[in-house]
ZAMARGU-4260 file (C-alpha; in steps of 0.2 Angstrom, whole numbers, plus 5000, padded with zeros to 4 digits):
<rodrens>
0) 5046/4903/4597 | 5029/4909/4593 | 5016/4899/4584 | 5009/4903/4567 | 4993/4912/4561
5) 4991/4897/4552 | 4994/4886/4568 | 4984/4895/4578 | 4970/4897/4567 | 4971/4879/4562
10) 4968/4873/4581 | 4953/4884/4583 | 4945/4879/4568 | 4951/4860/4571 | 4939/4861/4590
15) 4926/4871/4580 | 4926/4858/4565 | 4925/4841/4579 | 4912/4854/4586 | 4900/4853/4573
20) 4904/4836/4565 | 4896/4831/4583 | 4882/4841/4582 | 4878/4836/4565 | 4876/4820/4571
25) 4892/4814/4565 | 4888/4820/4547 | 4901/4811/4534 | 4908/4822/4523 | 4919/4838/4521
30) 4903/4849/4513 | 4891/4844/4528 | 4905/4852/4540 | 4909/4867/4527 | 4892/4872/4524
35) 4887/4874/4542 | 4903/4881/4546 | 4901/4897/4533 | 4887/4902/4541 | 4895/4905/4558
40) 4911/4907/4554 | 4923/4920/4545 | 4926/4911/4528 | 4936/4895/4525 | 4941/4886/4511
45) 4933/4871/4509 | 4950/4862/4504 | 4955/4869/4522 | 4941/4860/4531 | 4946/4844/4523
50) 4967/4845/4527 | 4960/4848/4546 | 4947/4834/4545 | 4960/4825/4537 | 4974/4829/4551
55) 4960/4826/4565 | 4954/4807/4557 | 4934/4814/4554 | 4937/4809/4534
</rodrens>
């Protein structure tokens, strides 16, 4: 059975989203990931950045 759009779309933004939280220098927080993220990315909910962040342990 084929995954998702969601699925797969999570597991991109998921390796993007450890990505820049490394690069940040760990940054805490969900807007210190959003921000940069929304001016490289196509758009994301903010609320979506945190349920990944969430589901990957970074908040």
């Amino acid at each position: 059975m084929p995954l998702s759009e969601r699925v797969q779309r999570d597991r991109t933004l998921k390796l993007e989203i450890a990505r820049v939280f490394a690069k940040e220098s760990a940054a805490y927080g969900v807007h210190n990931v959003w921000l940069p993220m929304t001016r490289k990315c196509p758009p994301v909910a903010r609320c979506a950045i945190a349920r990944l962040m969430h589901e990957i342990r970074l908040a």
